[in-house]
C-alpha positions as a printed NumPy array, in Angstrom:
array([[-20.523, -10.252,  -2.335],
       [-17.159, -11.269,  -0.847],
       [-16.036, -10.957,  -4.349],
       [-15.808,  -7.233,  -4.061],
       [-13.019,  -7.634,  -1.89 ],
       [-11.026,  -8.651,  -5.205],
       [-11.067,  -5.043,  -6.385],
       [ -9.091,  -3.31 ,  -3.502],
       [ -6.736,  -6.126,  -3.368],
       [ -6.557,  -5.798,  -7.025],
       [ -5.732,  -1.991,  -6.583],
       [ -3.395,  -2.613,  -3.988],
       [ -1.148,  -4.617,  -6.276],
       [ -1.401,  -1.967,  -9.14 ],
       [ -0.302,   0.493,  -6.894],
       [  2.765,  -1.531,  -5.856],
       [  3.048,  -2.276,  -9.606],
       [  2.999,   1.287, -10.477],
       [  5.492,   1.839,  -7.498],
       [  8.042,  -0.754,  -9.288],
       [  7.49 ,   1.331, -12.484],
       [  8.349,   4.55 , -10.743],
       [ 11.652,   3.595,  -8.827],
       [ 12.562,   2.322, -12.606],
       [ 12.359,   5.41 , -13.933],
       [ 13.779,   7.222, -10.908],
       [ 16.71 ,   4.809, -11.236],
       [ 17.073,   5.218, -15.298],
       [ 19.701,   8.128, -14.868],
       [ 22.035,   5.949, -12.674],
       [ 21.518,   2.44 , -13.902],
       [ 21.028,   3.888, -17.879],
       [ 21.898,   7.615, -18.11 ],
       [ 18.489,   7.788, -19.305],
       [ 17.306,  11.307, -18.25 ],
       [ 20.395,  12.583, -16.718],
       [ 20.73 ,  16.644, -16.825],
       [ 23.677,  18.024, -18.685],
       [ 26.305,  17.437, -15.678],
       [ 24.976,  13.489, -15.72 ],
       [ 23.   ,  13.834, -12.905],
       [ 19.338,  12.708, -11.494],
       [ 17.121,  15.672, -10.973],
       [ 15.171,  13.003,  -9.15 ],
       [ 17.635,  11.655,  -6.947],
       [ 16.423,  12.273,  -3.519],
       [ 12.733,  10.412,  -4.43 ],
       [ 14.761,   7.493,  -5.321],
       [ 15.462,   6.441,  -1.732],
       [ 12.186,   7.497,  -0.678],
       [ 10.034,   5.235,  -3.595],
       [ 12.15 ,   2.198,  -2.082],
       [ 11.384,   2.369,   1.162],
       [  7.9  ,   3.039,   0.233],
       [  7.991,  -0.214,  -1.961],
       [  9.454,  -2.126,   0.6  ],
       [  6.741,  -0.668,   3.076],
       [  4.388,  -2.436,   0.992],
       [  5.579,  -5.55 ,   2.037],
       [  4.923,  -5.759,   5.544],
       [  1.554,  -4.416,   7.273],
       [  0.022,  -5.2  ,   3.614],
       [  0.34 ,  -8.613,   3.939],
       [ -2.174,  -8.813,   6.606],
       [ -4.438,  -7.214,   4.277],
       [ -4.009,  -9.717,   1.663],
       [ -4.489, -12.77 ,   3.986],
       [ -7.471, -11.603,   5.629],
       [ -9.093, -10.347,   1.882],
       [ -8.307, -13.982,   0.661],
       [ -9.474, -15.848,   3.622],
       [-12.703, -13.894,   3.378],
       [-13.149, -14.208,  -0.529],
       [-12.429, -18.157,  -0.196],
       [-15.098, -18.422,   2.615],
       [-17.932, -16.255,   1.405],
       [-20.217, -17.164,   4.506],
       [-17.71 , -14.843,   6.544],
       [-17.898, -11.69 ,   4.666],
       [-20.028,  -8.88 ,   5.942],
       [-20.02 ,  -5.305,   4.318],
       [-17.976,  -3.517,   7.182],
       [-14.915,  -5.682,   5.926],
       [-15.038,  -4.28 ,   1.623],
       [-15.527,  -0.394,   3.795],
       [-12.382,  -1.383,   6.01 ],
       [-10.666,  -2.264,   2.422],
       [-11.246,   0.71 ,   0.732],
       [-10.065,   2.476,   4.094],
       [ -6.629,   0.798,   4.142],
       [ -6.209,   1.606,   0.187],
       [ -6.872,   5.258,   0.958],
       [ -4.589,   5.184,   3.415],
       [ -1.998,   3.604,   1.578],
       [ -1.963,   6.108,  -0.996],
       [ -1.716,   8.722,   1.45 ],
       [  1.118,   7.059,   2.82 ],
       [  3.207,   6.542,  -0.347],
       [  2.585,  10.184,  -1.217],
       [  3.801,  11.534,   2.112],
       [  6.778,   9.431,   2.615],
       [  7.654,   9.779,  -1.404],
       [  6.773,  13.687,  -1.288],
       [  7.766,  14.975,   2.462],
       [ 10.072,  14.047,   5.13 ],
       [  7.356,  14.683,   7.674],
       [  7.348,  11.197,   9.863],
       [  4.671,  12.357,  12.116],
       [  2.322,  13.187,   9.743],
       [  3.167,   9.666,   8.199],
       [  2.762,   7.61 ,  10.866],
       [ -0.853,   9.22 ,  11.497],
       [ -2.093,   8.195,   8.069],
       [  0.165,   4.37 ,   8.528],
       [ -2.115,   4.447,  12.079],
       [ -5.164,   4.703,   9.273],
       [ -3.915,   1.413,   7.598],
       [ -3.4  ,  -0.159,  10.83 ],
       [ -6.459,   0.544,  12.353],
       [ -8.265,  -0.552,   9.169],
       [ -6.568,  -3.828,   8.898],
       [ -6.461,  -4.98 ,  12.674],
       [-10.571,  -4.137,  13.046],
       [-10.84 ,  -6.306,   9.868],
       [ -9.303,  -9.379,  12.013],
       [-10.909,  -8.102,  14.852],
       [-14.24 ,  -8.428,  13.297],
       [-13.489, -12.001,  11.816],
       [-12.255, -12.802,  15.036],
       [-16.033, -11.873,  16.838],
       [-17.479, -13.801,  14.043],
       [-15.614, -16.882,  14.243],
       [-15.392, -17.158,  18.147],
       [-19.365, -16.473,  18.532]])
């Protein structure tokens, strides 16, 4: 059953995938003057910044999610159902997260739903961590 675990982290790097594919396009005006309106400009300028930082947000708490996910898919005896439900959590929350940060300039409100990621992630460890140490 650990296996499951494959298809959040597996949606987890389509969604960074499809985040790569969007700051493309975001950047086509500038880099291509693909898409520019008639005085050359990006209509889409100000998500630009915001899709970066969202990419490169994606790179830091996440990778705690992928170690734990591949630790417990390499040692099936470990994995218990609570950790695929935490999984599932943290994707939800990411989404959330890239849509508020690429959508709004409300940081609050983001760093709830990051705190949704967090929390997801850290009782994951936590959990290993009871089950190893006992």
């Amino acid at each position: 059953m650990s296996n499951l675990l494959f298809l959040p982290v597996l949606f987890q790097i389509s969604w960074v995938a499809m985040l790569y594919v969007l700051l493309t396009v975001l950047r086509a005006p500038k880099v291509w003057g693909i898409g520019a309106n008639l005085e050359g400009n990006n209509p889409l300028a100000k998500f630009e910044p915001r899709v970066s930082a969202n990419l490169t947000n994606q790179f830091e708490w996440p990778v705690l999610f992928y170690s734990i996910c591949t630790l417990l898919i390499a040692r099936p005896e470990l994995y218990k159902s609570i950790y695929l439900w935490l999984a599932w959590l943290f994707i939800i929350g990411r989404i959330l997260h890239s849509g508020v940060q690429i959508f709004t300039a409300n940081i609050r409100f983001r760093g709830l739903i990051f705190t949704i990621n967090f929390i997801a992630v850290l009782f994951m460890w936590f959990f290993l961590g009871l089950d190893i140490l006992a």
